[in-house]
C-alpha positions in Angstrom: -18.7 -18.7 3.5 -19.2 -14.8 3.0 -17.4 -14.3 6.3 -14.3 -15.5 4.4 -14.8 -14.4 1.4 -14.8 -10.7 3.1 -11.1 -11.7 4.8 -9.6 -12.6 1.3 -9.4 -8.7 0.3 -6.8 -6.1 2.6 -8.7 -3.1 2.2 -6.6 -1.5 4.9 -3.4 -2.6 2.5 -5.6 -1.1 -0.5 -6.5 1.8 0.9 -3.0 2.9 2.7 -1.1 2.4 -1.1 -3.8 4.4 -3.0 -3.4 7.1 -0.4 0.0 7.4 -0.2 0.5 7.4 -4.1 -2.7 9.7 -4.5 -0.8 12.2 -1.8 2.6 11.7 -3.3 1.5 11.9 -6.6 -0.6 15.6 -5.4 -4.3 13.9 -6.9 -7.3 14.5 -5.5 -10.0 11.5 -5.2 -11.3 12.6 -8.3 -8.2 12.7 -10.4 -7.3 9.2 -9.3 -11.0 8.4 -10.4 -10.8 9.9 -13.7 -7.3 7.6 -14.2 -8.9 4.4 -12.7 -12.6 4.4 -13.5 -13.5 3.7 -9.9 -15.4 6.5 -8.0 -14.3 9.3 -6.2 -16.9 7.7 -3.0 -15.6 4.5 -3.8 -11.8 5.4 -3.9 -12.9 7.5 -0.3 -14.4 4.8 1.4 -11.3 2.1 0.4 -8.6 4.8 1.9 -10.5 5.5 5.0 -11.2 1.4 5.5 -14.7 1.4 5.0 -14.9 0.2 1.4 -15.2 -3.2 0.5 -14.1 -3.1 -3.6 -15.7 -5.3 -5.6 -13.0 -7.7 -7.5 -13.1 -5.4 -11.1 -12.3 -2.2 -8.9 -9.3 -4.5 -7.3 -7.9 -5.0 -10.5 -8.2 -1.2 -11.7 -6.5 -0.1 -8.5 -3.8 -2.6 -8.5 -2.9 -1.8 -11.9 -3.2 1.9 -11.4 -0.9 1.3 -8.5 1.6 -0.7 -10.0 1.5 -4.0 -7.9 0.6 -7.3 -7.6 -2.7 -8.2 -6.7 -1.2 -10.9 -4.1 0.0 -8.0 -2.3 -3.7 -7.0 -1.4 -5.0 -10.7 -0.7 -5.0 -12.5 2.3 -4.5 -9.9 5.3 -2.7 -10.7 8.2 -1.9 -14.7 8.9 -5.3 -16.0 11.0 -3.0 -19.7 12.1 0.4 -17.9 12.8 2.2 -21.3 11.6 2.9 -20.5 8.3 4.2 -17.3 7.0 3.1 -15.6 3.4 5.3 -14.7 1.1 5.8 -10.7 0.2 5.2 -10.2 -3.6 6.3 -7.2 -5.2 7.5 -6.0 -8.5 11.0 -5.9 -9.2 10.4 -1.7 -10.5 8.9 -1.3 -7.2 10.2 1.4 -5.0 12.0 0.4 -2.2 10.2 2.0 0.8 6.6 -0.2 -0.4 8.7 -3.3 -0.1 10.3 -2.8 2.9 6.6 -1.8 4.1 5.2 -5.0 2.7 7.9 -6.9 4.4 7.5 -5.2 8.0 4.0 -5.1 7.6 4.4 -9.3 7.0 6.2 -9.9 10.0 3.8 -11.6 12.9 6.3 -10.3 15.3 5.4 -7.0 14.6 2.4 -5.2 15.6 0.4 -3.5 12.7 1.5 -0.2 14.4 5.0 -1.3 15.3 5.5 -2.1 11.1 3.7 1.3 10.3 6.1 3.1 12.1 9.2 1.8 11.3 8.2 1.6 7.7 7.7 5.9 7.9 11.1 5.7 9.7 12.4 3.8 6.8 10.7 5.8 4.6 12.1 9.3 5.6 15.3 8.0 6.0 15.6 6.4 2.6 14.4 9.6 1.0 17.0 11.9 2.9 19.9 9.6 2.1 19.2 8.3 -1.5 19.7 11.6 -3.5 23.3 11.7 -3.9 25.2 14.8 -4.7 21.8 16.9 -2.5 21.7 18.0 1.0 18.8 17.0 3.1 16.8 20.5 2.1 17.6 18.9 -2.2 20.3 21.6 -3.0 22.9 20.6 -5.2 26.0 20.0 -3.2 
């Protein structure tokens, strides 16, 4: 029973979001801390994949990070018959769904999705700025 109980939680999903938005965002550990009431050790040890959150600090983090806590549950498909659903919040940004969605798809290897969601990623921030070059100047 405690082996599955430790599958039900994607730390690896937890810890890439808080990452990225902590690094987008320009936090350190602690700032996120101070916003989420989860330690600074705690916070570490999620992002590097080490952490296993206990289910109050899951809901802190998912509300700090704006998203569904279905999107953190489950992992990777263990049967292969029957695909999961991507949740996601309509206000989401559209690079973490498209992640979400590549990372969902059991055709794709865990580092196939990761790279073609950066690709996505850097594409979709060059081209979405209308009226900027790719260096942000005004046209």
């Amino acid at each position: 029973m405690a082996q599955s109980a430790k599958s039900l939680v994607n730390t690896v999903e937890l810890g890439r979001a808080i990452r990225r938005k902590r690094e987008e965002m320009g936090l350190s550990l602690r700032d996120v801390a101070d916003e989420t009431g989860v330690s600074a050790s705690t916070l570490s040890r999620i992002e590097n994949g080490t952490g296993k959150p206990d289910a109050d600090n899951i809901a802190r983090l998912t509300a700090w990070l704006n998203v569904p806590m279905e999107r953190i549950m489950g992992g990777r498909r263990l049967d292969g018959d029957e695909a999961k659903p991507v949740v996601y919040f309509p206000h989401e940004a559209t690079p973490d769904i498209v992640e979400a969605h590549l990372r969902a798809d059991r055709n794709l290897t865990p580092e196939t999705a990761k790279a073609l969601s950066e690709l996505f990623r850097v594409a979709y921030t060059q081209f979405s700025h209308p009226g900027e070059d790719n260096r942000g100047r005004k046209r």
